[in-house]
C-alpha positions in Angstrom: -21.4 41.7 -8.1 -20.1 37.9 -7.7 -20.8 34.5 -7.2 -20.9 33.8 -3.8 -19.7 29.5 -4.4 -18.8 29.7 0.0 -18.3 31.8 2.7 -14.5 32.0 1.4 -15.0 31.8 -2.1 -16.3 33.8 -4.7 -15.8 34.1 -8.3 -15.8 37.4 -10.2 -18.9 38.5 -12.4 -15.9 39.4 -15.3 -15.2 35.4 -14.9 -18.4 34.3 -15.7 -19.5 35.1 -19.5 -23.7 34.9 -19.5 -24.9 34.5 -23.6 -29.2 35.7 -24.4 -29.8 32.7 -27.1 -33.1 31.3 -28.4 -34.4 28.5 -26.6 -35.3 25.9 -28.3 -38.4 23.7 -28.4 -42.3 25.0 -28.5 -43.0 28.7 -27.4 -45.8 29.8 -29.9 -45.5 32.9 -31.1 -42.8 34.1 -28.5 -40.1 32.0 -29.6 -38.7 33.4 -32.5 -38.3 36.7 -31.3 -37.3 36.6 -27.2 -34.0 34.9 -26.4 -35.1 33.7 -22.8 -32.1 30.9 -23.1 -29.0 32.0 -21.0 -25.0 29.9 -22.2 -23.0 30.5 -19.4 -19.1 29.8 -20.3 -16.5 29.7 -17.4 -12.8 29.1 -18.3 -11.1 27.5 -15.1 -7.6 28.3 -16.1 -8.4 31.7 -16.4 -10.3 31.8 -13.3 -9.2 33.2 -10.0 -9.8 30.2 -7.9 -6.8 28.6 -6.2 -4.6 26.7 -8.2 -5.6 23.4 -6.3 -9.4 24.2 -6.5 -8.8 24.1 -10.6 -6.9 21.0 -10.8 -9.6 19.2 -9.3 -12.5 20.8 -11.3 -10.5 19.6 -14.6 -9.9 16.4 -12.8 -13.8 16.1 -12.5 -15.4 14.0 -15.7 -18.5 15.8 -16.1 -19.7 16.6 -20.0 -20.4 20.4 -19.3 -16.5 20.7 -19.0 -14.7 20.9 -22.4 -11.2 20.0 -23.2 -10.0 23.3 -23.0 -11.3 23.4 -19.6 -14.1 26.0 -20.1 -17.2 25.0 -18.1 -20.4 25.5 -20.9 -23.7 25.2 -19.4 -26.9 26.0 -21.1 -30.5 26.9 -19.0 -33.8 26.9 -20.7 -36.3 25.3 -18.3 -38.2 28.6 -17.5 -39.7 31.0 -19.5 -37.8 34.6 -18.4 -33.9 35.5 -19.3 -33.8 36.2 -15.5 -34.8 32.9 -14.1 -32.8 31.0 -16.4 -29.8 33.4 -15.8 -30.3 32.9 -12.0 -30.7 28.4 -12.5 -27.2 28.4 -14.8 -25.7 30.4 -12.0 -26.9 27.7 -9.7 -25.5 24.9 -11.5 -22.2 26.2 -11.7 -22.5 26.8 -8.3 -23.3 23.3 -7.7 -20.4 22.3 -9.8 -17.9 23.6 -8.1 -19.0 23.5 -4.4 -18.5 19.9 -4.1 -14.2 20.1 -5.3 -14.0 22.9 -2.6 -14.6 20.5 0.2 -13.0 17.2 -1.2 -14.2 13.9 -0.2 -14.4 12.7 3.4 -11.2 11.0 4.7 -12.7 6.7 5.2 -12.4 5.5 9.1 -11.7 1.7 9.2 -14.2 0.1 11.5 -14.1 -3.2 12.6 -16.9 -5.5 13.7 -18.5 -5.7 17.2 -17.9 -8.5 20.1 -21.4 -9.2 19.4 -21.8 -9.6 15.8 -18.4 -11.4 15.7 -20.1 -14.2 18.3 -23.3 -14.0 16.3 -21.2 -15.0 13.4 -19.5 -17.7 15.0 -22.8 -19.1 16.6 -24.5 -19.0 12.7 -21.4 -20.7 11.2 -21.6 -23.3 14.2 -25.5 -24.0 13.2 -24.9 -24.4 9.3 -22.2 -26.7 10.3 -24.4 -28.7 12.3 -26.8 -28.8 9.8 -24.7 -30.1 7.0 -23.5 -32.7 9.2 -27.0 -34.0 9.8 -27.0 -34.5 6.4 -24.9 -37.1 6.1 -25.9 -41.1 5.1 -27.9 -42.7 7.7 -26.6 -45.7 9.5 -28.6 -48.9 10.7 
């Protein structure tokens, strides 16, 4: 099975390493014995994504991305192995979808015949009404 990140893209279940820990916090009883708290670790040198794909995940300057540049991020929010298995997967997900696309190119725009004159007209009016301001003559 895999990761599906995009219709293109998908990483290896032998890529992703998925850890059972003991989350932490209140749980009653249930807590000491049930490791419902997934560690997922993903090395992105070691990965199969394209070469250009990694560069820009390291590049990224998110704290879930060590040094080494292994991606370590830990679910506990729900109560099952299985859901929080399923939301760590999702983050990772979420990580890595956004370098795949890049950011979108900027488009100089300029400003409109209209607002141009409506600029002009305003800077006409506050001119006018600093002149007004001046001494009064007899």
């Amino acid at each position: 099975m895999t990761l599906e990140i995009s219709r293109n893209v998908s990483l290896p279940d032998n890529e992703i390493e998925l850890i059972a820990v003991r989350a932490q916090g209140a749980g009653g009883q249930n807590v000491n014995k049930v490791s419902s708290a997934i560690h997922l670790r993903f090395d992105i040198r070691a990965s199969s994504l394209h070469p250009g794909f990694k560069e820009n995940l390291l590049a990224l300057s998110d704290r879930r991305i060590t040094r080494d540049g292994i991606v370590v991020i830990k679910s506990q929010e729900h109560r099952t192995q299985e859901l929080n298995r399923e939301a760590a997967l999702a983050r990772l997900k979420e990580l890595i979808k956004p370098v795949l696309y890049g950011d979108k190119p900027r488009r100089a725009t300029q400003p409109s015949r209209n607002a141009k004159r409506k600029r002009a007209d305003s800077k006409t009016r506050q001119g006018q009404k600093k002149r007004l301001r001046g001494r009064v003559d007899d």
